[in-house]
DRENBADO-231286 format. One record per residue (C-alpha): residue number from 1; residue in three letters; x, y, z. Coordinates in steps of 0.5 Angstrom, whole numbers, m for minus. Layout:
% DRENBADO-231286
<pt n="NUM" res="ala" c1="X" c2="Y" c3="Z"/>
...
This chain:
% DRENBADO-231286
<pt n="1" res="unk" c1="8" c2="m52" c3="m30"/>
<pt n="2" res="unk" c1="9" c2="m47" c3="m33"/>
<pt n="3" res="unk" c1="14" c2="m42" c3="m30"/>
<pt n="4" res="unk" c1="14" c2="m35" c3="m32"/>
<pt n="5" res="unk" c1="20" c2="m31" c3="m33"/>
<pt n="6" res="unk" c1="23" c2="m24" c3="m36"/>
<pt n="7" res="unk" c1="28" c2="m19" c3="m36"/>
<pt n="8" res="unk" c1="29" c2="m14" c3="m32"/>
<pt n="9" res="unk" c1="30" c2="m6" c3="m34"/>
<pt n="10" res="unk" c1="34" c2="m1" c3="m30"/>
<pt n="11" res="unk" c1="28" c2="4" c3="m27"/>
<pt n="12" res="unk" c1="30" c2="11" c3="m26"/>
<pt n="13" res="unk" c1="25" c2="16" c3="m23"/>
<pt n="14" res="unk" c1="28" c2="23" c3="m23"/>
<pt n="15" res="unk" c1="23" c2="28" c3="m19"/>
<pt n="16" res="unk" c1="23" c2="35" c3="m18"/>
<pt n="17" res="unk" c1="26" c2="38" c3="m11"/>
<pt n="18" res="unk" c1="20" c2="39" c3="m8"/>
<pt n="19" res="unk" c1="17" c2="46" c3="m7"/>
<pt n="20" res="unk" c1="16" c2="48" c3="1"/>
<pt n="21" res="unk" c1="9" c2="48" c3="0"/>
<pt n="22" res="unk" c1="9" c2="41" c3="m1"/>
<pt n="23" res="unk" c1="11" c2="40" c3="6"/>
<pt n="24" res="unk" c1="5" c2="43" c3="9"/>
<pt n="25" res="unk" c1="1" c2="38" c3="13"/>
<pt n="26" res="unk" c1="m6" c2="37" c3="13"/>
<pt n="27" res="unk" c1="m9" c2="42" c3="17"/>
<pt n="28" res="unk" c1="m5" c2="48" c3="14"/>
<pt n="29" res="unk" c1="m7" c2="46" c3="6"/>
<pt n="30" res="unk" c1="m13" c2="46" c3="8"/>
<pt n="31" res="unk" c1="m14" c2="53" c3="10"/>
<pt n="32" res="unk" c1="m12" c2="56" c3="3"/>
<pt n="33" res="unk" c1="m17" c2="60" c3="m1"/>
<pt n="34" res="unk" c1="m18" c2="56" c3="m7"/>
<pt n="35" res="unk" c1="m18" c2="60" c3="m15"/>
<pt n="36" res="unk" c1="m22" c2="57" c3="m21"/>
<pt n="37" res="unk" c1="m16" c2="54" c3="m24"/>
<pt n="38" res="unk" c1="m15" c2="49" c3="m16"/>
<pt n="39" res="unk" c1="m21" c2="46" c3="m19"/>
<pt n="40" res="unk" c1="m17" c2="43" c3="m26"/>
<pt n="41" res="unk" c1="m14" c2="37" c3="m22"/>
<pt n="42" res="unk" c1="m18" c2="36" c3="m16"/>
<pt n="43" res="unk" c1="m23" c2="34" c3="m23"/>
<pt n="44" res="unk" c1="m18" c2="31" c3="m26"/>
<pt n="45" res="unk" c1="m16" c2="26" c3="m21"/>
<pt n="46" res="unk" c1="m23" c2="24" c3="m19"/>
<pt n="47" res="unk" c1="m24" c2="22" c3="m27"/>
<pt n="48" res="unk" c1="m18" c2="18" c3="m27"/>
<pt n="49" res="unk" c1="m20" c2="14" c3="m21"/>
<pt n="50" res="unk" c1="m27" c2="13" c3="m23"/>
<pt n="51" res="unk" c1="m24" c2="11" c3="m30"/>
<pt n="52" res="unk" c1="m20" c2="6" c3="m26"/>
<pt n="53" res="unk" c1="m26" c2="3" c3="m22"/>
<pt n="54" res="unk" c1="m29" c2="2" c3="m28"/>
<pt n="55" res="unk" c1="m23" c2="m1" c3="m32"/>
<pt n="56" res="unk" c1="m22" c2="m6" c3="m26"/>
<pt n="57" res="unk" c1="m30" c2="m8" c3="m26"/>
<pt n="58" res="unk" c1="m30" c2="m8" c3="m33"/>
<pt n="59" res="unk" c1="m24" c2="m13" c3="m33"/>
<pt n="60" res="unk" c1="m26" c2="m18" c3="m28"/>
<pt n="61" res="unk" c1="m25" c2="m16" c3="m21"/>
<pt n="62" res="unk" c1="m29" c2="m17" c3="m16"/>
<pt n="63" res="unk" c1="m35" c2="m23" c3="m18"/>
<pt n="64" res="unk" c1="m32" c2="m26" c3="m24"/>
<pt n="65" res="unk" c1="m24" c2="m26" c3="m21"/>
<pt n="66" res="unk" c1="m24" c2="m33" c3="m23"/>
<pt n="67" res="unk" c1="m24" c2="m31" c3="m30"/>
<pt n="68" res="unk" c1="m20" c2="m27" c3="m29"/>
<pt n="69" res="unk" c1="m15" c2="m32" c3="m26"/>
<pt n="70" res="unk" c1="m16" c2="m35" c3="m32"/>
<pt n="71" res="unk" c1="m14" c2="m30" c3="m37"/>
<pt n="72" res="unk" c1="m8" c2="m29" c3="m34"/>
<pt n="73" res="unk" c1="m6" c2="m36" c3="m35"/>
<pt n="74" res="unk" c1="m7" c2="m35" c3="m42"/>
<pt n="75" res="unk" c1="m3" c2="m29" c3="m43"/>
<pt n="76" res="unk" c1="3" c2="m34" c3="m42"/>
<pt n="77" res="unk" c1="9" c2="m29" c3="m41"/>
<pt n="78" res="unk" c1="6" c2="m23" c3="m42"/>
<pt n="79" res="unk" c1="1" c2="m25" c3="m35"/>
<pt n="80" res="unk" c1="6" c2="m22" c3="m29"/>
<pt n="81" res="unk" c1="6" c2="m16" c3="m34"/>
<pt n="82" res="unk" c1="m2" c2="m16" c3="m34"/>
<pt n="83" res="unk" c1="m2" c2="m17" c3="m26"/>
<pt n="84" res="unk" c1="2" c2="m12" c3="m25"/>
<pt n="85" res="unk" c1="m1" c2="m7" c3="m29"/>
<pt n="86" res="unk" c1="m8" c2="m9" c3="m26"/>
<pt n="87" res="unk" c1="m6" c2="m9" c3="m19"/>
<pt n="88" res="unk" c1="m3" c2="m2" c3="m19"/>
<pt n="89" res="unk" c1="m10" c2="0" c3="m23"/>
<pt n="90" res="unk" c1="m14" c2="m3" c3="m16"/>
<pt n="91" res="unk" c1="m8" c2="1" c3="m12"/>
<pt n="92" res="unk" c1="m9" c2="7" c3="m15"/>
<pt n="93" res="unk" c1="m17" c2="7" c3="m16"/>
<pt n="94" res="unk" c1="m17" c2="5" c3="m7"/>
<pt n="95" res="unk" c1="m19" c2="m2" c3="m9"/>
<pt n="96" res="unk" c1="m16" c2="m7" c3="m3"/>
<pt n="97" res="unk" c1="m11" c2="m11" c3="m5"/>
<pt n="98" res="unk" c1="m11" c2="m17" c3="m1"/>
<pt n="99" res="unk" c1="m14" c2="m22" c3="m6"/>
<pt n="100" res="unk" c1="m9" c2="m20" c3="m11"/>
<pt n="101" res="unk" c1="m3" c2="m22" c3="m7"/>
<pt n="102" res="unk" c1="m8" c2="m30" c3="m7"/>
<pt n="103" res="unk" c1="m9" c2="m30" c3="m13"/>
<pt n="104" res="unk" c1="m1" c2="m29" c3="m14"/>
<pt n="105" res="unk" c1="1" c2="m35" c3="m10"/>
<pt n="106" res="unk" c1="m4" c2="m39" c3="m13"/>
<pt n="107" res="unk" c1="m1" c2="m37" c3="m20"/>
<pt n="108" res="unk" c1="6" c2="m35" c3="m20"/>
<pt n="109" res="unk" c1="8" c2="m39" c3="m13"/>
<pt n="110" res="unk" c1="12" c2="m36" c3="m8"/>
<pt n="111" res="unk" c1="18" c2="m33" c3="m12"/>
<pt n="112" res="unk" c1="16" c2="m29" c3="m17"/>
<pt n="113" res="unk" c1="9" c2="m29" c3="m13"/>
<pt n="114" res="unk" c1="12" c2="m24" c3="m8"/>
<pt n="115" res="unk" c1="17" c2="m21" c3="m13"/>
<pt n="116" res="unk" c1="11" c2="m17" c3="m16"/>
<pt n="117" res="unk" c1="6" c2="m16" c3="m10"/>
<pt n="118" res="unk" c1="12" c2="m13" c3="m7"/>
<pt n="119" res="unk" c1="14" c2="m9" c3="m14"/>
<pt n="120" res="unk" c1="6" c2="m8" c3="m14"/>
<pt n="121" res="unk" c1="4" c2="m5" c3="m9"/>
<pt n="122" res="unk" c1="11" c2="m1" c3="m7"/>
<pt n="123" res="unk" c1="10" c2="3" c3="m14"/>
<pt n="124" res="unk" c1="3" c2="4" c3="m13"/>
<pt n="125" res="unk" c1="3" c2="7" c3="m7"/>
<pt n="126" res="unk" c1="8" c2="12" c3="m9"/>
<pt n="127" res="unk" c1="4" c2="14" c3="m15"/>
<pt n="128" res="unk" c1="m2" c2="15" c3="m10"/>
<pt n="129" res="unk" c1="3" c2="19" c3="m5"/>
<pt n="130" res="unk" c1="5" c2="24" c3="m11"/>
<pt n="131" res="unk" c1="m2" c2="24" c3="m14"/>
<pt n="132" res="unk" c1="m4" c2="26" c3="m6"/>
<pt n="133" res="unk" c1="2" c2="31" c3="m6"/>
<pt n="134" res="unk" c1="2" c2="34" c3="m13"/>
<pt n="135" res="unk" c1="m4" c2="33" c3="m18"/>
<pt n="136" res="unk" c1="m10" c2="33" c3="m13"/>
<pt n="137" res="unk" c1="m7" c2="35" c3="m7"/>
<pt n="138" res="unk" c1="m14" c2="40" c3="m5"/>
<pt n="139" res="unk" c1="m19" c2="34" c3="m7"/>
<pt n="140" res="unk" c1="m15" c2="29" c3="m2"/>
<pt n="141" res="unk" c1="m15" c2="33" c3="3"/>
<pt n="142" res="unk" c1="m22" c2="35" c3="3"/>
<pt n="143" res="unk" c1="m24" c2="28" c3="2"/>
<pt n="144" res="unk" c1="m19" c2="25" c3="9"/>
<pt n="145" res="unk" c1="m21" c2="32" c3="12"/>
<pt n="146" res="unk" c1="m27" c2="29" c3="17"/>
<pt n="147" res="unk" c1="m23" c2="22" c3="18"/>
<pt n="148" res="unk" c1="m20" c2="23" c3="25"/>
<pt n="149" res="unk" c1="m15" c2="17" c3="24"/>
<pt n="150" res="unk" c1="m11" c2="21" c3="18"/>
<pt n="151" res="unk" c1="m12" c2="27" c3="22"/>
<pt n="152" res="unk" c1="m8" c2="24" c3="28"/>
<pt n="153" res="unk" c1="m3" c2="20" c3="24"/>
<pt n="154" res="unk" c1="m1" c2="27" c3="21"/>
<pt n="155" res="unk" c1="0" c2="30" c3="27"/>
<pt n="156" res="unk" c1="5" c2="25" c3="28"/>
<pt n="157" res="unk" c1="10" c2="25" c3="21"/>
<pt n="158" res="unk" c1="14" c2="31" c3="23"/>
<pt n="159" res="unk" c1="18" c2="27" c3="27"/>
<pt n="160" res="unk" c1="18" c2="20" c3="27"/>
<pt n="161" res="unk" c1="15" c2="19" c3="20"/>
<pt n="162" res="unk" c1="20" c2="14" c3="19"/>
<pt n="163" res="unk" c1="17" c2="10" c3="25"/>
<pt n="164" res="unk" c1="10" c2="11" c3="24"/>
<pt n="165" res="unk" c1="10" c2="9" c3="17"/>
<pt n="166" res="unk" c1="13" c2="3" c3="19"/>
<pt n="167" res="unk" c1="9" c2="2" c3="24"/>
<pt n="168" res="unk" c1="2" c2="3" c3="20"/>
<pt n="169" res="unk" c1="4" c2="m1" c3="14"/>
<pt n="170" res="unk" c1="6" c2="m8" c3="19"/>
<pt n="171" res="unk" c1="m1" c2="m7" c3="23"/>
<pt n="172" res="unk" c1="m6" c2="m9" c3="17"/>
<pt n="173" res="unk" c1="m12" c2="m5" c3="22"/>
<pt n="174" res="unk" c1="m9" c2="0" c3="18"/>
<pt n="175" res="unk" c1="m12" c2="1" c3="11"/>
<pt n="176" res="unk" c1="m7" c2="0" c3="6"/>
<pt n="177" res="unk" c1="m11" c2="5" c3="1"/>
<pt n="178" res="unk" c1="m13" c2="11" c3="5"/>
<pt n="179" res="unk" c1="m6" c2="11" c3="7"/>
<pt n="180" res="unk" c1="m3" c2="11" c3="1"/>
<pt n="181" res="unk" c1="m6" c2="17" c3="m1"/>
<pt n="182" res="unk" c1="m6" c2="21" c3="7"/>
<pt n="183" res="unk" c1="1" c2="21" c3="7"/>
<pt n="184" res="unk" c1="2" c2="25" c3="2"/>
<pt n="185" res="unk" c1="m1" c2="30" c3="5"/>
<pt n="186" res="unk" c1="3" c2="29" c3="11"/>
<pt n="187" res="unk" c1="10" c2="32" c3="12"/>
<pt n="188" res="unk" c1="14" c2="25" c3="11"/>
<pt n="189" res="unk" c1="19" c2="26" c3="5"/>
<pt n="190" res="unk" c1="18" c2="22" c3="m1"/>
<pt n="191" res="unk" c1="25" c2="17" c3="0"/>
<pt n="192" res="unk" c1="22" c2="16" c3="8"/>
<pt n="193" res="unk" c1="16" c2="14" c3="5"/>
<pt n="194" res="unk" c1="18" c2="10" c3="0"/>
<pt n="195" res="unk" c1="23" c2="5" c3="3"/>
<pt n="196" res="unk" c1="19" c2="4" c3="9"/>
<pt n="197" res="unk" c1="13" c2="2" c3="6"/>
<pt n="198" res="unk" c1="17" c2="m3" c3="1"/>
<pt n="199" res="unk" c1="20" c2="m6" c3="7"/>
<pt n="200" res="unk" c1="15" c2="m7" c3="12"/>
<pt n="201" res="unk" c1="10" c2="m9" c3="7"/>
<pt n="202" res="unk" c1="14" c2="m15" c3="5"/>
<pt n="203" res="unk" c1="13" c2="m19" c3="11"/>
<pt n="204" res="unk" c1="5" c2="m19" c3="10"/>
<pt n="205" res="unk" c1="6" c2="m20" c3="4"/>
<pt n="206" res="unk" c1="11" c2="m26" c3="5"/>
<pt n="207" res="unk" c1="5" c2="m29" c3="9"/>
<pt n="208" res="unk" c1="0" c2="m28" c3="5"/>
<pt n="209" res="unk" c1="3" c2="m30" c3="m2"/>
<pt n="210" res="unk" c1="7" c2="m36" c3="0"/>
<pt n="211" res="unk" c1="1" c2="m38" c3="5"/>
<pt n="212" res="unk" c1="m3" c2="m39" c3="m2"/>
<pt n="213" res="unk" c1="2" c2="m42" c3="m6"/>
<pt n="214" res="unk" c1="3" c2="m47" c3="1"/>
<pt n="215" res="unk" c1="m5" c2="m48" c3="1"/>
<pt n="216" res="unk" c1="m5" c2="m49" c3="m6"/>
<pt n="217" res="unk" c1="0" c2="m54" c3="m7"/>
<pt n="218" res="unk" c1="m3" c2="m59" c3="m1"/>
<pt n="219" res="unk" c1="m10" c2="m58" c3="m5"/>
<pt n="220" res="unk" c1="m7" c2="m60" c3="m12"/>
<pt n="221" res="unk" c1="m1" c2="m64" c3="m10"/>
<pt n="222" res="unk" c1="m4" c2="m67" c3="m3"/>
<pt n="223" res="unk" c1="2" c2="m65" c3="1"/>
<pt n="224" res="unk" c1="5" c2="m59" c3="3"/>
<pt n="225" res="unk" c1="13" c2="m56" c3="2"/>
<pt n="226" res="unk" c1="16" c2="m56" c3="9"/>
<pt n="227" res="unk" c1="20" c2="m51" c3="6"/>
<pt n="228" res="unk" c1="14" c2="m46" c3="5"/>
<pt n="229" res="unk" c1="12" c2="m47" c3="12"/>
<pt n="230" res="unk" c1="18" c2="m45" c3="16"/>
<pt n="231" res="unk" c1="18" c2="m39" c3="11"/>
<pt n="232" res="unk" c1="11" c2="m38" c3="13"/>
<pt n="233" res="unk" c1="14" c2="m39" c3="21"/>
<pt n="234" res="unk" c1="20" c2="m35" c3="21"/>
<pt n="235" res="unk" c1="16" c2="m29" c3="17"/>
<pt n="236" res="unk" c1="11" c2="m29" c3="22"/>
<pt n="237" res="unk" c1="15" c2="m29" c3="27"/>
<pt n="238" res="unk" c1="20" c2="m23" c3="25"/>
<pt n="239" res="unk" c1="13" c2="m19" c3="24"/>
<pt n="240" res="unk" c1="11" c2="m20" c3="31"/>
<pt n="241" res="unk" c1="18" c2="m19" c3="33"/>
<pt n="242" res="unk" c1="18" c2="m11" c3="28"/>
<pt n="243" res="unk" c1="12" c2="m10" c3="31"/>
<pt n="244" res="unk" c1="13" c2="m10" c3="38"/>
<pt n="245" res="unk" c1="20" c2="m6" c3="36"/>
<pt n="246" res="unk" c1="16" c2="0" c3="33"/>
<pt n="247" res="unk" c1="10" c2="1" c3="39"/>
<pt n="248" res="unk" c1="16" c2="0" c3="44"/>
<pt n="249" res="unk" c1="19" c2="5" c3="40"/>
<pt n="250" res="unk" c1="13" c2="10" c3="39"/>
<pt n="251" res="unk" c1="13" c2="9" c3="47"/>
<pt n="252" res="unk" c1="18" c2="10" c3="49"/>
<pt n="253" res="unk" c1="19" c2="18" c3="45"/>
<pt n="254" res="unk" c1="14" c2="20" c3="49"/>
<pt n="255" res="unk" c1="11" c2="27" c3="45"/>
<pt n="256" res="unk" c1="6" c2="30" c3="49"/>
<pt n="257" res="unk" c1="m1" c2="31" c3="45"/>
<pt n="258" res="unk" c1="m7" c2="34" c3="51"/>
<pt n="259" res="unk" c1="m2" c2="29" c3="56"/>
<pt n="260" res="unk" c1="m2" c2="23" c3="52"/>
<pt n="261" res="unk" c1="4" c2="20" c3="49"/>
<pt n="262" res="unk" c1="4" c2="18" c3="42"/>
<pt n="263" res="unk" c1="4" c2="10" c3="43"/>
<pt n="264" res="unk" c1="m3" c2="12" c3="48"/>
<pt n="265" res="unk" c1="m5" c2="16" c3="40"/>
<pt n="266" res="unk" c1="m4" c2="10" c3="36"/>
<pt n="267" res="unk" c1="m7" c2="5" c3="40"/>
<pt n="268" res="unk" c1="m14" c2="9" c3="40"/>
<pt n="269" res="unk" c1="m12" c2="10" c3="32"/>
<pt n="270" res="unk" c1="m12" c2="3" c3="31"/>
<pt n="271" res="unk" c1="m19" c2="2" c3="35"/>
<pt n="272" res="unk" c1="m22" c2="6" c3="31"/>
<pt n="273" res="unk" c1="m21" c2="2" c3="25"/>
């Protein structure tokens, strides 16, 4: 079986200090005036996301994934490469990601497997997040406008972001594209937002990706490793254990929002996705 392997490379990102209108929630930035040159990003930023869902049609998402399955395993070495580089297309163009994290147990088993889904997608919702924040601030904001759940969620930021952001990334109700733009509207900061969306995706991407490789090494090989089945119990196990921490959490620091607690808002959140 063909195991890939490649080096790594030292990454550094150097962001500019945010400007304090970067900070500004929602509801405030959509009551700015726009001028004739606010639309040159909005603009922008929709042609890229098109350009994105197009190449990702055109490539083989969606009806023809086996194929492209296939073609990955042909590139050899270069194929994490090439899985990474379509998985951040499908992030940033909104497209779910889930099938990926199956095709990546099935082709590169378990290590690398959630290495590069947990890579993956922790890169692409920082993109999205800074495209959100900076490039097409307006055009997000207008889009997520009328969805009340991304209008409860940025009520909540300002003082349990570290909290919230946890929480909505280990309950999969939430969507995981929508949100990766909406936080950038949020008053979050980058390095909050960052670390705990890696963190507190890794835990359902462990389940799903080793699940995968599990399921594929009984269908091909008719039996299945013990070990993978106890990462599978254990992992489910800390990710019922987080998530309970977290709403208790939210319970527990009550703010009020027309009488209710935060824990009541997140509740009905869910329910409405």
């Amino acid at each position: 079986m063909y195991r890939w392997s490649y080096p790594s490379y030292p990454w550094t990102l150097t962001l500019k200090k945010k400007k304090e209108e970067s900070k500004e929630s929602m509801s405030e930035n959509l009551k700015k005036n726009d001028t004739p040159k606010d639309w040159v990003k909005p603009v922008v930023f929709i042609l890229i996301i098109v350009l994105l869902f197009l190449v990702m049609n055109g490539i083989g998402f969606g009806e023809n994934i086996q194929d492209l399955q296939d073609w990955i395993v042909s590139l050899g070495f270069w194929g994490p490469i090439a899985f990474f580089i379509i998985y951040l297309g499908a992030v940033i163009a909104t497209i779910p990601g889930t099938i990926f994290g199956v095709i990546a147990g099935a082709l590169f088993g378990s290590a690398v497997g959630v290495t590069l889904i947990s890579i993956s997608s922790t890169v692409g919702a920082s993109i999205t997040f800074l495209i959100a924040r900076y490039l097409a601030r307006d055009a997000v904001a207008r889009w997520l406008s009328k969805n009340k759940t991304m209008q409860k969620l940025d009520q909540l930021t300002e003082e349990q972001g570290m909290i919230l952001v946890g929480l909505t990334r280990l309950i999969p109700l939430f969507p995981f594209t929508l949100l990766n733009y909406g936080f950038g509207l949020t008053k979050v900061s980058f390095k909050t937002y960052v670390f705990w969306s890696w963190l507190c995706m890794l835990p359902g991407t462990i389940i799903v990706v080793v699940g995968t490789d599990a399921l594929t090494q009984g269908l091909t090989h008719g039996n299945i490793s013990w070990e993978l089945i106890g990462v599978l119990v254990v992992t489910a196990f800390v990710l019922g254990v987080l998530v309970w921490y977290a709403r208790r959490q939210f319970k527990g620091k009550k703010k009020k929002q027309g009488g209710r607690t935060i824990g009541d808002t997140v509740g009905d959140t869910q329910e409405e996705l």
